[in-house]
N, C-alpha and C positions, 0 to 999 in steps of 0.2 A: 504494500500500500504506500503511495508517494502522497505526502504533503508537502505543500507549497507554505515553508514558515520561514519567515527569514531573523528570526532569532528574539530580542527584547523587543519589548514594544516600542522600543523608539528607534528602531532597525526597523521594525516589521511595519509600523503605521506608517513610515515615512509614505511608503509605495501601495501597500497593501488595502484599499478602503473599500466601503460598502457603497453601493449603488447610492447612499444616503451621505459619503463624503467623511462617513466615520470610519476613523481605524476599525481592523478586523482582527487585533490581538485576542482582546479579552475574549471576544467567542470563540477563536480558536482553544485558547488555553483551555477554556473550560470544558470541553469534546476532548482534548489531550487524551486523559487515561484512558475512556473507554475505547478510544482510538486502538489505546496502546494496548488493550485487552483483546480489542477483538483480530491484530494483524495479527499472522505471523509472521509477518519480516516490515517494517516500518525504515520508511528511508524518506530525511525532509531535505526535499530541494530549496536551497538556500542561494539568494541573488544579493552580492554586494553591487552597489552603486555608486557613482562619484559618492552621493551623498551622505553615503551610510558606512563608507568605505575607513572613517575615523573610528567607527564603534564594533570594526570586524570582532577585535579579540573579544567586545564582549559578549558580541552577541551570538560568536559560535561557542564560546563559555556555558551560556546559559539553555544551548539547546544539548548539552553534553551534561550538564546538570540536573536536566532533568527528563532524566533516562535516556534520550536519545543517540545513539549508538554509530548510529551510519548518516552521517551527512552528504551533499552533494552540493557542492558550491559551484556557482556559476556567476562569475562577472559581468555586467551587463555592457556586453560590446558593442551595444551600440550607444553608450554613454558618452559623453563631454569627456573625457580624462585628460586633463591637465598635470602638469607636472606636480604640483600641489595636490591634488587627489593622487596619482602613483604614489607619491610617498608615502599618503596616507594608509594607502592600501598596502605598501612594504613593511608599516607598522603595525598596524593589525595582523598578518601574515605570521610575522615576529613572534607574535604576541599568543597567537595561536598554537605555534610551534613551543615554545615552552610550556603550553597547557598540554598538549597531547602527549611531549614527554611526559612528563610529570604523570596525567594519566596513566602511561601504560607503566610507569614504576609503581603505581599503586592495583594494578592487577588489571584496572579497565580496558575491554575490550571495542574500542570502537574503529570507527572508519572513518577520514574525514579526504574525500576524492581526491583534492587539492595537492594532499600531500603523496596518497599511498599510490596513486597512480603515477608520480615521478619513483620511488621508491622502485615499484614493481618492476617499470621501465631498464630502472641501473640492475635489477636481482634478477629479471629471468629475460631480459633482452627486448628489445626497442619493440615496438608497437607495428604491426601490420595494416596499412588503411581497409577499410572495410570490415574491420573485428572489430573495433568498437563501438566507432558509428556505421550501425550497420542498416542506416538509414533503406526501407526500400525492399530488404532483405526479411531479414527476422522481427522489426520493427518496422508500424507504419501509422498514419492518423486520420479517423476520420472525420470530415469536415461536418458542418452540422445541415447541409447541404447536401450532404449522403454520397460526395466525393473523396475518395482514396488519394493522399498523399504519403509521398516516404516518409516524412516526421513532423510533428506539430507546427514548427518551425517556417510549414512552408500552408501552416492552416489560415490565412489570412485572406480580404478583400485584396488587397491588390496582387497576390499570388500568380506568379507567371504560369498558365496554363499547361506547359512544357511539361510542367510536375505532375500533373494530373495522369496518377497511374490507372486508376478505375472510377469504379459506384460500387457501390453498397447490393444493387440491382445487377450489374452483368458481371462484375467481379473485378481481379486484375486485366489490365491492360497488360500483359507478359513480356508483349518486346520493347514497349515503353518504359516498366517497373525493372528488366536487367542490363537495361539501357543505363537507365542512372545509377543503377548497383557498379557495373564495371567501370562506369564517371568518374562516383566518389573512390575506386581505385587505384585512381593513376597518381604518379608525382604528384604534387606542389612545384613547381616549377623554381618558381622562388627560394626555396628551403635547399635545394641541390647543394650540398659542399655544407651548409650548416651543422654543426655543432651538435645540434639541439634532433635535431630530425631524426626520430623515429622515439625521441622523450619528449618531445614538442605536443600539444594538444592542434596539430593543425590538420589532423587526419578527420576532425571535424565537417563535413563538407557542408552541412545543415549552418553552426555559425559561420561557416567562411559563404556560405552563399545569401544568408541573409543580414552579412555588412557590408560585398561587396559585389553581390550579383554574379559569381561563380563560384561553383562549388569547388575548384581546382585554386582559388584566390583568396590569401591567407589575409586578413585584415592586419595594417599594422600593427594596433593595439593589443593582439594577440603578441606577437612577436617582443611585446614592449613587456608583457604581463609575464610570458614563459622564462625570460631572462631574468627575470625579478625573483620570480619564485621558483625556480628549481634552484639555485643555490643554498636554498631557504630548509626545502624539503631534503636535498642532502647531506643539511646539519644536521636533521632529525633523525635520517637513518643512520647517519656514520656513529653519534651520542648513542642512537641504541643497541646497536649493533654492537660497538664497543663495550655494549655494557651485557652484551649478551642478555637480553630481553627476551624472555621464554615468547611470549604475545607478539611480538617481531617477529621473534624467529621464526614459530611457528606460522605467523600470515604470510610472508614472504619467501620463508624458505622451508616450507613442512615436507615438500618432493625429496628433497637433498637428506634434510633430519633422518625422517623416514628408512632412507637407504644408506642410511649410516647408521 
């Protein structure tokens, strides 16, 4: 079950309101545990924004706080980010990263995307495009229109019709729907000789085509975000790793354990 919380209420109302222009915290919070009763596996997708990007550490604090386990953060790229925001958001990230050590020295088992998917990337080898956005493929969305797109991403009024894999009514469109499958696999053209590439988040083709109208075309901002914070998330594994973190070891490296 995915909920959409973006952490305290002054993270969460900034963006989050009711059709009535009021924050949607307090109602959320209070659904919380039965939420948390009735999933069995609960994951909150969390969106920082220039705006909210100053209160990251708290407010992925607070969703780790109270009980939430697995987060999914997601930057909003198509935000203003100014240098003054980057930093703010380099702070938070920081800030983040000392909470989730600390975490996992106290036995807590959670997940926070941001981090474990640069992690994973350096533990068991760089990223394949079309495994994880597997836009088209094994995930797709329905419009409320009763038309088929490869990802929510591409659910909107001005949506270039191109994406339109089916209906609801005749099904997939087949050579249309592995049409864009084998799309989102090709290079990043840009990224060739990078550093970062195959640890990079630009295998995304869903955010790379709804910042710059190609699913092959990496937004800068991205690029600005990944060099930011995979330094970040490397202090965190190399701190746990060093410290031989049973909770590490085992998320990362249980194949290896295992056969040893």
């Amino acid at each position: 079950f995915a909920l959409s919380l973006d952490g305290d209420e002054k993270s969460h109302d900034a963006n989050r309101v009711t059709t009535a222009g009021r924050g949607s915290h307090a109602q959320l919070m209070a659904r919380l545990e039965a939420v948390q009763r009735r999933a069995l596996v609960l994951i909150v997708i969390t969106v920082v924004t220039p705006g909210t990007a100053d209160n990251l550490g708290s407010a992925v604090g607070y969703l780790f706080s109270h009980g939430i386990d697995k987060v999914i953060l997601s930057p909003d790229f198509g935000g203003e980010w100014d240098r003054a925001a980057l930093r703010k958001l380099e702070r938070g990230y920081k800030q983040v990263a000392e909470d989730y050590i600390a975490r996992h020295r106290r036995g807590e088992e959670i997940y926070f995307s941001t981090f474990d998917e640069k992690i994973r990337t350096h533990a068991l080898g760089p990223v394949r495009r079309g495994v994880v956005c597997d836009m088209g493929s094994t995930s797709f969305s329905v419009a409320p229109s009763g038309e088929i797109y490869p990802c929510v991403q591409f659910v909107r009024p001005e949506t270039d019709l191109r994406f339109r894999i089916g209906d609801v009514k005749n099904g997939f469109d087949s050579t249309k729907r592995w049409e864009l499958v084998e799309l989102n696999r090709k290079p990043r053209p840009k990224c060739e000789g990078c550093d970062l590439d195959g640890r990079c988040s630009n295998w995304c083709g869903c955010v790379n085509h709804r910042t710059t109208g190609d699913v092959c075309e990496v937004p800068p901002f991205l690029c600005e975000h990944e060099r930011m914070v995979m330094p970040i998330a490397d202090h965190v594994g190399n701190v746990l790793h060093a410290e031989r973190n049973e909770i590490f070891l085992h998320k990362f490296y249980q194949d290896h354990l295992e056969s040893h």
